[in-house]
PDB file of N, CA, C, O and CB in Angstrom:
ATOM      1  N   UNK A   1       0.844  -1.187   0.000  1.00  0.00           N
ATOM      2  CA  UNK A   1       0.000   0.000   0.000  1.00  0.00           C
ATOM      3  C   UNK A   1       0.880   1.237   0.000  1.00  0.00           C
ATOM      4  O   UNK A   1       1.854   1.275   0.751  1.00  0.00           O
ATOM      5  CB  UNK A   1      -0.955   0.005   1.217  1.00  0.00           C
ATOM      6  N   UNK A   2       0.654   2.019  -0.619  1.00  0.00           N
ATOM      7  CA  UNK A   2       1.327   3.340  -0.264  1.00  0.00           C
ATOM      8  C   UNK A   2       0.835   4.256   0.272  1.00  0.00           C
ATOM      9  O   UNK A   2      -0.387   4.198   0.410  1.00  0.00           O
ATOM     10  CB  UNK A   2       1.752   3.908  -1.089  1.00  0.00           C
ATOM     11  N   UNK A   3       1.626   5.584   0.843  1.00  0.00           N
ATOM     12  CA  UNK A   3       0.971   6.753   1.852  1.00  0.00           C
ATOM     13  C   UNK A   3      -0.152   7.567   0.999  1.00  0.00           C
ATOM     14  O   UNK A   3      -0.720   7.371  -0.075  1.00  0.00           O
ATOM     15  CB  UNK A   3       2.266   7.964   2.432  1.00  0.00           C
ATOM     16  N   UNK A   4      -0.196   8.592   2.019  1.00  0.00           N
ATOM     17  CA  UNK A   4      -1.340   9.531   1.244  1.00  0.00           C
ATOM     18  C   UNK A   4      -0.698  10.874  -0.110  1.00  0.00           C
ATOM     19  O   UNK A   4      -1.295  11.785  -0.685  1.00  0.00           O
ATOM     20  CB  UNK A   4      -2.202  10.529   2.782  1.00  0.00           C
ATOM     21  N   UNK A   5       0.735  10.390  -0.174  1.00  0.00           N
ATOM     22  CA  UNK A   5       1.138  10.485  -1.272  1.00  0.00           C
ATOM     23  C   UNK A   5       1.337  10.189  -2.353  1.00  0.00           C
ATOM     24  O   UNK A   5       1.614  10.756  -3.410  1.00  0.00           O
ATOM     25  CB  UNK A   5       1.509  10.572  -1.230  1.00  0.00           C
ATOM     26  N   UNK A   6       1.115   8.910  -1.895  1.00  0.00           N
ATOM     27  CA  UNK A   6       0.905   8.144  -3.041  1.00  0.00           C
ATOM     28  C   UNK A   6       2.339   7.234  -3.400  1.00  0.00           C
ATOM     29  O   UNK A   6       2.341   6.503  -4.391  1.00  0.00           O
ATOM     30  CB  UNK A   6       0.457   9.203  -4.251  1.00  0.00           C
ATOM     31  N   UNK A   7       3.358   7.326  -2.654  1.00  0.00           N
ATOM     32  CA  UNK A   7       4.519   6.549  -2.527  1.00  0.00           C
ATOM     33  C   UNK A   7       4.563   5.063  -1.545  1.00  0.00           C
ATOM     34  O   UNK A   7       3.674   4.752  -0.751  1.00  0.00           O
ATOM     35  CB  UNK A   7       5.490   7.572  -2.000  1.00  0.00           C
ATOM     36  N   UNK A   8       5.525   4.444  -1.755  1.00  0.00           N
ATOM     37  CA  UNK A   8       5.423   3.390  -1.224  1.00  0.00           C
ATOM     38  C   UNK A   8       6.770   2.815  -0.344  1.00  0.00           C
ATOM     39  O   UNK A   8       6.991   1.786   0.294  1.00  0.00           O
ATOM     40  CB  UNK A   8       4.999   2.632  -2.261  1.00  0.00           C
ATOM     41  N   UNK A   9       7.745   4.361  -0.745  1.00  0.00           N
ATOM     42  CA  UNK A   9       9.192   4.352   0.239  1.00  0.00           C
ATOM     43  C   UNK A   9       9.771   5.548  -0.808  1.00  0.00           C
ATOM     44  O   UNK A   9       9.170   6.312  -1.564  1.00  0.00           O
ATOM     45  CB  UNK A   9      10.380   2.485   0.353  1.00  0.00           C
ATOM     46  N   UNK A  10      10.936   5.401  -0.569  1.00  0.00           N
ATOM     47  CA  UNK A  10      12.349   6.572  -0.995  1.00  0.00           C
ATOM     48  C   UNK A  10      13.151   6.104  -1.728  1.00  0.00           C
ATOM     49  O   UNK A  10      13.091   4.880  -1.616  1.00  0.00           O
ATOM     50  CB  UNK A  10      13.334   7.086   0.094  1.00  0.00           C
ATOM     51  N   UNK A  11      13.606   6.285  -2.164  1.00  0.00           N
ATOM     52  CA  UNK A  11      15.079   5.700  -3.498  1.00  0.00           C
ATOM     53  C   UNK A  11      16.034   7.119  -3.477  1.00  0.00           C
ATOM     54  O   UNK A  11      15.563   8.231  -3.716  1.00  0.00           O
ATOM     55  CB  UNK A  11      14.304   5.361  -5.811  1.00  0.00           C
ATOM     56  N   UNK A  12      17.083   6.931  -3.233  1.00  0.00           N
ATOM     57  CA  UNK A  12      18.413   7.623  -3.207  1.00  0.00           C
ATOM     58  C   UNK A  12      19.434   6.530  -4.250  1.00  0.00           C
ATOM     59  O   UNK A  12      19.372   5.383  -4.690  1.00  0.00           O
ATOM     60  CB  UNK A  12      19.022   7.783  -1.369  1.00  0.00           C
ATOM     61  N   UNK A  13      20.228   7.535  -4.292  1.00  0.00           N
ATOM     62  CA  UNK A  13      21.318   7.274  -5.053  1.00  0.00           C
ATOM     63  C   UNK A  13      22.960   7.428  -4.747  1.00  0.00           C
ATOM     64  O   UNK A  13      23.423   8.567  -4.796  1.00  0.00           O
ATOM     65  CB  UNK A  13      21.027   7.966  -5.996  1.00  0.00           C
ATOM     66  N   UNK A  14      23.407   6.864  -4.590  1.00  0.00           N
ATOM     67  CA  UNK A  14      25.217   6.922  -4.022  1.00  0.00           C
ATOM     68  C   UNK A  14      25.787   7.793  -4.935  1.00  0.00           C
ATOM     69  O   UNK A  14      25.213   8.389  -5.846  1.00  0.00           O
ATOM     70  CB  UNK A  14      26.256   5.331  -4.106  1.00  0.00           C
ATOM     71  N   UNK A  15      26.988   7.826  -4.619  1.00  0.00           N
ATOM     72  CA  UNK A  15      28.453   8.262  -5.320  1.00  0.00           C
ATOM     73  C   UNK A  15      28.493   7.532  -6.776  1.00  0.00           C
ATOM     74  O   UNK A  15      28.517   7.911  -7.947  1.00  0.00           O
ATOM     75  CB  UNK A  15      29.932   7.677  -4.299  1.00  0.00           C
ATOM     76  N   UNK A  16      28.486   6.265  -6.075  1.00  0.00           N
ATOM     77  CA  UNK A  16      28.764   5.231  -7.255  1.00  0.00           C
ATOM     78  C   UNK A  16      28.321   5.000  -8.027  1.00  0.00           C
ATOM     79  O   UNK A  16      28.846   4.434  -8.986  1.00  0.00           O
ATOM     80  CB  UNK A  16      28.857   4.340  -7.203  1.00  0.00           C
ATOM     81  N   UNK A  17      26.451   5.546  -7.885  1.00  0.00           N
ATOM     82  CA  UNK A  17      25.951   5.316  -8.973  1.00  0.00           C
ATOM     83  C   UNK A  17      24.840   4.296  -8.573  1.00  0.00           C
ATOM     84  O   UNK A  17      23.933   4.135  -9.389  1.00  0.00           O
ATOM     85  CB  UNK A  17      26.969   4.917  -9.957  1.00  0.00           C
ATOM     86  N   UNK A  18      24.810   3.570  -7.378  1.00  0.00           N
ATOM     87  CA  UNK A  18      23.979   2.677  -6.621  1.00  0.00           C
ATOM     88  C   UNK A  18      23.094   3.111  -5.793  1.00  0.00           C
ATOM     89  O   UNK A  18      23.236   3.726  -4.736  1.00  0.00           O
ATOM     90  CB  UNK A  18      24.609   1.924  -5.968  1.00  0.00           C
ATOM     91  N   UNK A  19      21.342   2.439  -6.815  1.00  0.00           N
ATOM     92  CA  UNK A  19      20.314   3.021  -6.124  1.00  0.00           C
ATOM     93  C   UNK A  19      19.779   2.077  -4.856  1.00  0.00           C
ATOM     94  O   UNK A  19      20.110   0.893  -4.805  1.00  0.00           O
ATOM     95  CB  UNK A  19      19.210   3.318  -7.162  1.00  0.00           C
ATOM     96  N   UNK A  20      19.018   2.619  -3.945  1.00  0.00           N
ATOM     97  CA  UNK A  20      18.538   2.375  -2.857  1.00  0.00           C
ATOM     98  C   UNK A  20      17.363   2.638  -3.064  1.00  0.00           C
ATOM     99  O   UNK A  20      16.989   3.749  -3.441  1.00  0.00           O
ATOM    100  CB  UNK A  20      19.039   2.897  -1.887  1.00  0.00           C
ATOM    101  N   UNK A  21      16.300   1.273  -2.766  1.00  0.00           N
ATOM    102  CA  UNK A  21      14.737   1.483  -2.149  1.00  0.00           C
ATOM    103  C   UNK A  21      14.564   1.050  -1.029  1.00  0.00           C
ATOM    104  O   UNK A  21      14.832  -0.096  -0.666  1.00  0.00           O
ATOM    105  CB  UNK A  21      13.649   0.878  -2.820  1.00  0.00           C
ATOM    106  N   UNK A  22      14.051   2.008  -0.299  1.00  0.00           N
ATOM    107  CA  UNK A  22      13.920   1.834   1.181  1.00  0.00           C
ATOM    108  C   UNK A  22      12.051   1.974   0.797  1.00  0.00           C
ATOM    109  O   UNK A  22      11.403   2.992   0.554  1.00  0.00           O
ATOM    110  CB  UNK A  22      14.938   3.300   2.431  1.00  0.00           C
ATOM    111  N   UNK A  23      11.558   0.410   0.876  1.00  0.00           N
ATOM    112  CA  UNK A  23      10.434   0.450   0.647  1.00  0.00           C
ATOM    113  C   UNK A  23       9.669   0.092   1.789  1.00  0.00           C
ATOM    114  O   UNK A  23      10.420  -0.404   2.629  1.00  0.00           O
ATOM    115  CB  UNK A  23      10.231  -0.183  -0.353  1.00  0.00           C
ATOM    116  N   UNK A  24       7.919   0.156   2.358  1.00  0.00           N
ATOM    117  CA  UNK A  24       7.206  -0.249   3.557  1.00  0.00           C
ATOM    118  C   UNK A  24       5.826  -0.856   2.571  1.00  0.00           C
ATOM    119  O   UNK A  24       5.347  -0.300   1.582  1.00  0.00           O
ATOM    120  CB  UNK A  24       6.890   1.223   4.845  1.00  0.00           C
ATOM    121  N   UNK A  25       5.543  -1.705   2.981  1.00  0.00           N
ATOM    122  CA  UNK A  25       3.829  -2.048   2.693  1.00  0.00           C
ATOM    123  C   UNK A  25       3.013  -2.033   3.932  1.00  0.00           C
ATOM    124  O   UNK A  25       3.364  -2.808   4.821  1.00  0.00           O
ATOM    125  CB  UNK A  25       3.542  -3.625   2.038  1.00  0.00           C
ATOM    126  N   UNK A  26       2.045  -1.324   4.121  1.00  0.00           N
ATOM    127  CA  UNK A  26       1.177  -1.279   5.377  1.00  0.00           C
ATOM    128  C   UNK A  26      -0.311  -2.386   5.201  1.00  0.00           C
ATOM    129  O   UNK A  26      -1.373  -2.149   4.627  1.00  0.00           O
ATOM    130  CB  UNK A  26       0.682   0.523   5.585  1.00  0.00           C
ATOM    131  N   UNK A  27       0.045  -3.364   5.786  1.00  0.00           N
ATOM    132  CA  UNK A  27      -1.108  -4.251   5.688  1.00  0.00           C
ATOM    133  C   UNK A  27      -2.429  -3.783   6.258  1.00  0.00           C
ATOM    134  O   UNK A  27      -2.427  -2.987   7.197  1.00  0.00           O
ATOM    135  CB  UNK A  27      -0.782  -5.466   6.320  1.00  0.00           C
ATOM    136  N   UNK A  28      -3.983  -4.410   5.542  1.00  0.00           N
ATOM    137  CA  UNK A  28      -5.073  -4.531   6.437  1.00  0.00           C
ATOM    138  C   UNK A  28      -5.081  -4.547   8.324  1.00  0.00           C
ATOM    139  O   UNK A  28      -5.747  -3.873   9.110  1.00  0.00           O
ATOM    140  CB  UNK A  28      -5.563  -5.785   5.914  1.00  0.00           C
ATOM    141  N   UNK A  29      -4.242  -5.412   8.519  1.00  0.00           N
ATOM    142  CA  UNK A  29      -4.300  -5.637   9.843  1.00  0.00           C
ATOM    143  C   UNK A  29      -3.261  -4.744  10.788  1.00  0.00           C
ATOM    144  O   UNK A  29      -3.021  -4.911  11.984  1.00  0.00           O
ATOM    145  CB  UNK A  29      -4.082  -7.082   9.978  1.00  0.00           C
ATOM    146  N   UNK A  30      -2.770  -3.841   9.969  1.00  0.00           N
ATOM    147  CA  UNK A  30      -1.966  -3.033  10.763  1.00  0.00           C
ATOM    148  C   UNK A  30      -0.536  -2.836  10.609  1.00  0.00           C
ATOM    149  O   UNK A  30       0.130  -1.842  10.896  1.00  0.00           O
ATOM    150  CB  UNK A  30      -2.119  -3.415  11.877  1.00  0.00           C
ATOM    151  N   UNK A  31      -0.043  -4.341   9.929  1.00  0.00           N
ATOM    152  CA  UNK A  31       1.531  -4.269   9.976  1.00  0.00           C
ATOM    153  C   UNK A  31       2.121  -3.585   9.275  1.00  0.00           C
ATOM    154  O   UNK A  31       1.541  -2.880   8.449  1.00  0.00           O
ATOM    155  CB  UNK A  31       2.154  -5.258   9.779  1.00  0.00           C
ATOM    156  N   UNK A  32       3.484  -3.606   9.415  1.00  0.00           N
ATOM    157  CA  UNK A  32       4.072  -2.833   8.818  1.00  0.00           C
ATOM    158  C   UNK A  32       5.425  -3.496   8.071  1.00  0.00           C
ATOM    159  O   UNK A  32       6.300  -3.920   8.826  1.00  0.00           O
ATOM    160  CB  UNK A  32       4.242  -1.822   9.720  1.00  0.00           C
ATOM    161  N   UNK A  33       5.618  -3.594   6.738  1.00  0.00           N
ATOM    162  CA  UNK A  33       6.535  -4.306   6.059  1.00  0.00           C
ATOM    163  C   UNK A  33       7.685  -3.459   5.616  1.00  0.00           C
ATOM    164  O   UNK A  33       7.396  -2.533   4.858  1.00  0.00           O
ATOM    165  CB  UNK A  33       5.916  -4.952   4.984  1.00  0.00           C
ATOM    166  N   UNK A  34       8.998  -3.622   5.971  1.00  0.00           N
ATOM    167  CA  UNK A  34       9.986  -2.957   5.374  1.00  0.00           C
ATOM    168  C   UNK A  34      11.064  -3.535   4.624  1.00  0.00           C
ATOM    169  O   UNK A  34      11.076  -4.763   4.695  1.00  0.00           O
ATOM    170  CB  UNK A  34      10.457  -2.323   6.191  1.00  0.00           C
ATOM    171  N   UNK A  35      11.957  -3.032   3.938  1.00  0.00           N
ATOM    172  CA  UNK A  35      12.446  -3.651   2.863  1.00  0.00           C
ATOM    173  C   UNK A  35      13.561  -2.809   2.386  1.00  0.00           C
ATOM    174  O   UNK A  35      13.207  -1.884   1.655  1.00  0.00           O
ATOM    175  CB  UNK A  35      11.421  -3.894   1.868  1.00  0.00           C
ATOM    176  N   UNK A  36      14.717  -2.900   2.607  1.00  0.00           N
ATOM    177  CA  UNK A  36      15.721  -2.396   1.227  1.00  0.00           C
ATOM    178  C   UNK A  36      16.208  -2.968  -0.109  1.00  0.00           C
ATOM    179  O   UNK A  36      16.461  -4.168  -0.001  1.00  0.00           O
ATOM    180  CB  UNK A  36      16.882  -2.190   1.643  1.00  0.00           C
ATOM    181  N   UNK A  37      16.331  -2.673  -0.837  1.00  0.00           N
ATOM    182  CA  UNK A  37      16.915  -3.497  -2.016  1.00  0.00           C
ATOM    183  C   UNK A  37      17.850  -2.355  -2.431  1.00  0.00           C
ATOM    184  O   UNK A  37      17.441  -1.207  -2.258  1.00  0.00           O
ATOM    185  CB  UNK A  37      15.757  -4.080  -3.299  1.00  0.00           C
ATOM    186  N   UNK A  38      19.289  -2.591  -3.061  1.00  0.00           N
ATOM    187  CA  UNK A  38      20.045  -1.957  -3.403  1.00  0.00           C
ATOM    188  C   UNK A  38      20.291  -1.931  -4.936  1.00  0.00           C
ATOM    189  O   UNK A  38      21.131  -2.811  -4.747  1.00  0.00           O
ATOM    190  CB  UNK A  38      20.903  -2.238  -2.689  1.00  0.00           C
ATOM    191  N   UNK A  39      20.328  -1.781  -5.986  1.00  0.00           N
ATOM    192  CA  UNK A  39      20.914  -1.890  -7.359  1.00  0.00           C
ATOM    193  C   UNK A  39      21.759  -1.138  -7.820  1.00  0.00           C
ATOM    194  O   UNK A  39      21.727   0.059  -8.107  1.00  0.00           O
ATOM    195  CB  UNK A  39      20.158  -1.840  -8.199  1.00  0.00           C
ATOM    196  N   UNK A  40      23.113  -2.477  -7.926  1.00  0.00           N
ATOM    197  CA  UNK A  40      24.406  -1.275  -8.785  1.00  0.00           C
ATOM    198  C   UNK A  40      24.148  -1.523 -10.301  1.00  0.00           C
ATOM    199  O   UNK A  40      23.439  -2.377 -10.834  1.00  0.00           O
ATOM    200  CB  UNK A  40      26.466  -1.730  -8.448  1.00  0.00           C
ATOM    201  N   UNK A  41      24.986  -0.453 -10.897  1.00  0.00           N
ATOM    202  CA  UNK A  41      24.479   0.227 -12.154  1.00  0.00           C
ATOM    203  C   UNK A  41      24.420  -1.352 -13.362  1.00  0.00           C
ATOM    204  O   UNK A  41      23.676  -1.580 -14.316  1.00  0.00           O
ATOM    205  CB  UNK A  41      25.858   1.782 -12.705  1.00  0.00           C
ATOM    206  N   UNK A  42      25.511  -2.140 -12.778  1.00  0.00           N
ATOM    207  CA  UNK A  42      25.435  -3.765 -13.487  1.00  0.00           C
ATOM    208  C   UNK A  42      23.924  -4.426 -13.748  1.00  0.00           C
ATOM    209  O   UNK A  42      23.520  -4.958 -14.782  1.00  0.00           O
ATOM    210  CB  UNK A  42      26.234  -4.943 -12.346  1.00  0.00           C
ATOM    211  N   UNK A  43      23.247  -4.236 -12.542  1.00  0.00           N
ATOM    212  CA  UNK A  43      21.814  -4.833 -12.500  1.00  0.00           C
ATOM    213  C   UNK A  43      21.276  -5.046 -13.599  1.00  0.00           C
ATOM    214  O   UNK A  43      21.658  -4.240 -14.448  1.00  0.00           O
ATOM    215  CB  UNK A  43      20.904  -4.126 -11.873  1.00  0.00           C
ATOM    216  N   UNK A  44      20.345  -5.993 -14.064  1.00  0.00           N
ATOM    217  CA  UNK A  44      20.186  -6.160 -15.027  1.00  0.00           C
ATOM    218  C   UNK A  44      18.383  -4.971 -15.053  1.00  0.00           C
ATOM    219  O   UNK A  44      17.737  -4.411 -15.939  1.00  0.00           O
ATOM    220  CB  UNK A  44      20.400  -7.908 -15.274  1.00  0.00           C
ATOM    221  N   UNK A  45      18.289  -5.079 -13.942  1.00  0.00           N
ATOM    222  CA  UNK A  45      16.604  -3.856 -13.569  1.00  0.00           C
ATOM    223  C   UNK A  45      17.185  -2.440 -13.418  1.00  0.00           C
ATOM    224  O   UNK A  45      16.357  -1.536 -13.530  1.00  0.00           O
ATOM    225  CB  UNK A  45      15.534  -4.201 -11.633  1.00  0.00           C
ATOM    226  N   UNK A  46      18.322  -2.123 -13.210  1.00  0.00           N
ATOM    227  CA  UNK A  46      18.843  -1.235 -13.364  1.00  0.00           C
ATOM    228  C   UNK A  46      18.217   0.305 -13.699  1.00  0.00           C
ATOM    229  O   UNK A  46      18.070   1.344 -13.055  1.00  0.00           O
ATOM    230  CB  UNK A  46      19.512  -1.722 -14.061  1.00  0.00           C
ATOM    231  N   UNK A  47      17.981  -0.077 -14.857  1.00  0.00           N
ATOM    232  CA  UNK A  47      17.480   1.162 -15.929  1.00  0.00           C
ATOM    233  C   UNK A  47      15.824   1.150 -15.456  1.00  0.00           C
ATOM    234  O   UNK A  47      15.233   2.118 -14.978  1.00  0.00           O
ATOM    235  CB  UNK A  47      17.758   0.699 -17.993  1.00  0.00           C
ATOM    236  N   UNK A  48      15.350   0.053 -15.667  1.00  0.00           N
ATOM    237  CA  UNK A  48      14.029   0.064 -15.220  1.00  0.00           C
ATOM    238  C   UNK A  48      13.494   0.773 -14.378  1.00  0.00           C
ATOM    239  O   UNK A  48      12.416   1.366 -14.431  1.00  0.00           O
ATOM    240  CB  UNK A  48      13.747  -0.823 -14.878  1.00  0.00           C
ATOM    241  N   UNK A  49      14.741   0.688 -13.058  1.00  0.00           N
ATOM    242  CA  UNK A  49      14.406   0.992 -11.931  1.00  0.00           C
ATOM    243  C   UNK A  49      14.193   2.566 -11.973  1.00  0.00           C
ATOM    244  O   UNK A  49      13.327   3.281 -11.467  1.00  0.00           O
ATOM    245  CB  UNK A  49      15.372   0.461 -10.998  1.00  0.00           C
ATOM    246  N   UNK A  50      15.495   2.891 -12.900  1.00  0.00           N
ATOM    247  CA  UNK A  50      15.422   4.402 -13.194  1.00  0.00           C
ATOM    248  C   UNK A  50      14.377   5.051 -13.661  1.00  0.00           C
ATOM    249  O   UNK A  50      13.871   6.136 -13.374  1.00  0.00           O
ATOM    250  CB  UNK A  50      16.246   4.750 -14.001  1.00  0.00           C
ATOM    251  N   UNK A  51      14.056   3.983 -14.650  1.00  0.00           N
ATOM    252  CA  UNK A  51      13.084   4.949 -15.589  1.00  0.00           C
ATOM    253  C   UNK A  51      11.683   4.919 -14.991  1.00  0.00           C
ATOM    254  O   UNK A  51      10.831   5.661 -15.480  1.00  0.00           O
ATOM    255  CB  UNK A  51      12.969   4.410 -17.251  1.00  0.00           C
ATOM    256  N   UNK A  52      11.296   3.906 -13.702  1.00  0.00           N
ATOM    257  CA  UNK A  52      10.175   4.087 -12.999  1.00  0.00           C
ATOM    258  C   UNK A  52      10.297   5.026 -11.835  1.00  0.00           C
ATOM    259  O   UNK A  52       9.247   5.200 -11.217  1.00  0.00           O
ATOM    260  CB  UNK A  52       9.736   2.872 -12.602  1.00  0.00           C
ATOM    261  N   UNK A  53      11.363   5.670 -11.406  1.00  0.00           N
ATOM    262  CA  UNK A  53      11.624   6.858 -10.504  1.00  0.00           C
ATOM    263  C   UNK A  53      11.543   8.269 -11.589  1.00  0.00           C
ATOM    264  O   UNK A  53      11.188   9.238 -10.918  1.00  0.00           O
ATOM    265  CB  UNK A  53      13.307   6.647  -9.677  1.00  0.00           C
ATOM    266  N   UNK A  54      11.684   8.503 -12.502  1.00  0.00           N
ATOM    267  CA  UNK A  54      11.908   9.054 -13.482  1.00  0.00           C
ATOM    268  C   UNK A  54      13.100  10.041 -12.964  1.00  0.00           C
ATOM    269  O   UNK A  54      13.138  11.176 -12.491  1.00  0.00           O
ATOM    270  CB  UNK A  54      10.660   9.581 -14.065  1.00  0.00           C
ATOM    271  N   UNK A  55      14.368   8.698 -13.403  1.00  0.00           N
ATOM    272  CA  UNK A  55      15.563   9.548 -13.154  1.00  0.00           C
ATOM    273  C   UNK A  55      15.820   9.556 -11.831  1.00  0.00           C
ATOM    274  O   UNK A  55      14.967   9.803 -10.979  1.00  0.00           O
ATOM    275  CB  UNK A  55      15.448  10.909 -13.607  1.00  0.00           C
ATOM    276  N   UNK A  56      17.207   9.242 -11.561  1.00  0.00           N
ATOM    277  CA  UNK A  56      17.745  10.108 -10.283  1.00  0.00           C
ATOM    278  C   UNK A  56      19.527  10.198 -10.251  1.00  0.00           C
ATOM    279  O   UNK A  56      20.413   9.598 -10.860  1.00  0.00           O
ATOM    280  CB  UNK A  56      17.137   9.233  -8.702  1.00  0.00           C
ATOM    281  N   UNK A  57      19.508  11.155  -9.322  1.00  0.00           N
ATOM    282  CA  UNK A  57      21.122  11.808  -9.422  1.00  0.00           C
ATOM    283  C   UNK A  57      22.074  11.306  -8.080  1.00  0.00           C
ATOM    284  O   UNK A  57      21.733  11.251  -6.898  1.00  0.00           O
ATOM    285  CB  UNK A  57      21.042  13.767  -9.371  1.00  0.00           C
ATOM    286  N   UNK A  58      23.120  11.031  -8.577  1.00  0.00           N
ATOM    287  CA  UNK A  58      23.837  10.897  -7.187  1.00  0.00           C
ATOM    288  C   UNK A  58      24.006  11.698  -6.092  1.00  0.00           C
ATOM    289  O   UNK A  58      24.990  12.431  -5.993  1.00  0.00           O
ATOM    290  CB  UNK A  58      24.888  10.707  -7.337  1.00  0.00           C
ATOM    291  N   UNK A  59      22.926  11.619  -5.043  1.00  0.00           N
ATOM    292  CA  UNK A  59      23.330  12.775  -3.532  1.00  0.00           C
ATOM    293  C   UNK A  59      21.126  12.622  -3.319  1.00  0.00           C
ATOM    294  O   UNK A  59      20.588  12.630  -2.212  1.00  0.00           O
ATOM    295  CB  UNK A  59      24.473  15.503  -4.236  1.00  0.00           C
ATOM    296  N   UNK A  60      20.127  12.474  -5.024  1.00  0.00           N
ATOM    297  CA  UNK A  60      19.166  12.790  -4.971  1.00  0.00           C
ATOM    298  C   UNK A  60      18.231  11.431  -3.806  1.00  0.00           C
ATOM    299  O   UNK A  60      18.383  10.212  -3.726  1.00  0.00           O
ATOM    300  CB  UNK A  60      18.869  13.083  -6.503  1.00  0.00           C
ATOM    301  N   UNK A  61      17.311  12.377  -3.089  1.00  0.00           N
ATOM    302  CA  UNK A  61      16.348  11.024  -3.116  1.00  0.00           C
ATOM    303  C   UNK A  61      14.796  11.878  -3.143  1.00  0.00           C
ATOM    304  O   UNK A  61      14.529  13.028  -2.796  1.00  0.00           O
ATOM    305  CB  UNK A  61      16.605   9.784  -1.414  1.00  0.00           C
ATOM    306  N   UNK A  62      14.096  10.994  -3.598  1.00  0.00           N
ATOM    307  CA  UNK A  62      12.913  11.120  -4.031  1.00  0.00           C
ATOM    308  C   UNK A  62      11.803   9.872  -3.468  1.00  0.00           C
ATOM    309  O   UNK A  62      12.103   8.846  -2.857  1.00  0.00           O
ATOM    310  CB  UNK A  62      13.116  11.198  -5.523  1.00  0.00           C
ATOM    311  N   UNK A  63      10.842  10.203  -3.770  1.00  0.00           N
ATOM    312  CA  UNK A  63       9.819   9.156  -2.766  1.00  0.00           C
ATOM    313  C   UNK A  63       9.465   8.037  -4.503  1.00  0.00           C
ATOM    314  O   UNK A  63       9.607   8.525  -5.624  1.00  0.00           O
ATOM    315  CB  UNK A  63       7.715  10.409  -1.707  1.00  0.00           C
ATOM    316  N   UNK A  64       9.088   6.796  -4.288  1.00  0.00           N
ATOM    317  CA  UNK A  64       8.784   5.827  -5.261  1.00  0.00           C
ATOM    318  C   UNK A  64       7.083   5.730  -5.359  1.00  0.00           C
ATOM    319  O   UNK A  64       6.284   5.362  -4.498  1.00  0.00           O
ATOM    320  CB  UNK A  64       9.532   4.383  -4.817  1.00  0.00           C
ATOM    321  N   UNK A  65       6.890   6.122  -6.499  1.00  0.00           N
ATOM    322  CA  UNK A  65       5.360   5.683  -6.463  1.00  0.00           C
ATOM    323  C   UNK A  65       5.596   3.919  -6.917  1.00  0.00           C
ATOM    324  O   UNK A  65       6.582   3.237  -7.198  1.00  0.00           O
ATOM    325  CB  UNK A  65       4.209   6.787  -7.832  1.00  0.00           C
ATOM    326  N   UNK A  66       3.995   3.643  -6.792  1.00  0.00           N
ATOM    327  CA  UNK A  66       3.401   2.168  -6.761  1.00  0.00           C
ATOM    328  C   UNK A  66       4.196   1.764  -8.362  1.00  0.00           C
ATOM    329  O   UNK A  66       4.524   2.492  -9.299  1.00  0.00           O
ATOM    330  CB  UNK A  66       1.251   2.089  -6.700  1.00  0.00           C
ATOM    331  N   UNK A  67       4.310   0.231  -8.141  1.00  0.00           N
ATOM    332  CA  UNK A  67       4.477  -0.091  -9.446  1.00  0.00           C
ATOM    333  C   UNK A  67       2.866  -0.652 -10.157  1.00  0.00           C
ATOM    334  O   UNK A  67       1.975  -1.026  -9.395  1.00  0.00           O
ATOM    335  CB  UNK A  67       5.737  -1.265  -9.447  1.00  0.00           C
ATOM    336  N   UNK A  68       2.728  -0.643 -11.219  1.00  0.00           N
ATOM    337  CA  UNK A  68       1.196  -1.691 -11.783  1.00  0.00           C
ATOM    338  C   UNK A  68       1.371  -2.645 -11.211  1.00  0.00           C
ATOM    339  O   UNK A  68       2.441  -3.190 -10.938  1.00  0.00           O
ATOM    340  CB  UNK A  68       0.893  -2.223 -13.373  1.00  0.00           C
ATOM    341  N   UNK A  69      -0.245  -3.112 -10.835  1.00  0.00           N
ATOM    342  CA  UNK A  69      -0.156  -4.587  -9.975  1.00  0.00           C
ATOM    343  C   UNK A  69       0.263  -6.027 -10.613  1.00  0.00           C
ATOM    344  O   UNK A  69       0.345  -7.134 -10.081  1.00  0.00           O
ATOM    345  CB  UNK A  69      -1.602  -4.890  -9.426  1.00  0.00           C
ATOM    346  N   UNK A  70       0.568  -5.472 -12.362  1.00  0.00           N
ATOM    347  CA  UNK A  70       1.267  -6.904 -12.576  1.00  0.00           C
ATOM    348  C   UNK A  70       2.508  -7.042 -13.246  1.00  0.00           C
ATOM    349  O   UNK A  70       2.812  -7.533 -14.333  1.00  0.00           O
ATOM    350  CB  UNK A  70       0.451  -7.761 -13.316  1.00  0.00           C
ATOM    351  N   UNK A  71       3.411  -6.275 -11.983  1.00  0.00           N
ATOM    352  CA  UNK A  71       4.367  -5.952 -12.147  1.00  0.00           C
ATOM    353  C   UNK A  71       5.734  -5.927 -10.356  1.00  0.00           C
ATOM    354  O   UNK A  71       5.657  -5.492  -9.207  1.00  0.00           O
ATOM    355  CB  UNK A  71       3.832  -4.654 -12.966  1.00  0.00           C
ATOM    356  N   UNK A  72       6.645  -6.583 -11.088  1.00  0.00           N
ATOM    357  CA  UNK A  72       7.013  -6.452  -9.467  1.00  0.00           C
ATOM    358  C   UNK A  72       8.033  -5.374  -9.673  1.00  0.00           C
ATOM    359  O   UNK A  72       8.264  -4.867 -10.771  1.00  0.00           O
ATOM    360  CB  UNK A  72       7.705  -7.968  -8.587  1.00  0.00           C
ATOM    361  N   UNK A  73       8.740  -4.995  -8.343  1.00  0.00           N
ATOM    362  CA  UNK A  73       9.224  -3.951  -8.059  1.00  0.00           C
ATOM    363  C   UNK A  73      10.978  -4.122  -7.736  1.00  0.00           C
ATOM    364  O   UNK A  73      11.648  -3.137  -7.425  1.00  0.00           O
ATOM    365  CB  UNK A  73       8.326  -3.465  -6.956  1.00  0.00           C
TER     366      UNK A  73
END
């Protein structure tokens, strides 16, 4: 689920060029799911990842909207 922003966590970007999703899903019953995943520029989702943040810069972070539901993240 995402906030009342409509995001579902943050993605930053390193020095190196290596993005970060610091993602949460908030369940029905209350919980709360957290999650990092890291991707260096090798990744093969790489670009994907980029081009569903639209873009980001090394130092930037920005909040991640939802991906389509038949689609993983």
């Amino acid at each position: 689920m995402s906030d009342k922003r409509g995001f579902i966590g943050n993605a930053d970007m390193d020095e190196n060029g290596v993005v970060y999703l610091d993602l949460r899903a908030i369940f029905p019953n209350g919980d709360v799911g957290l999650s990092r995943f890291k991707y260096h520029p090798t990744h093969p989702k790489y670009q994907e990842i980029l081009d569903h943040l639209g873009g980001l810069k090394p130092g930037e972070m920005k909040g991640v909207p939802p991906w389509p539901e038949d689609q993983e993240g």
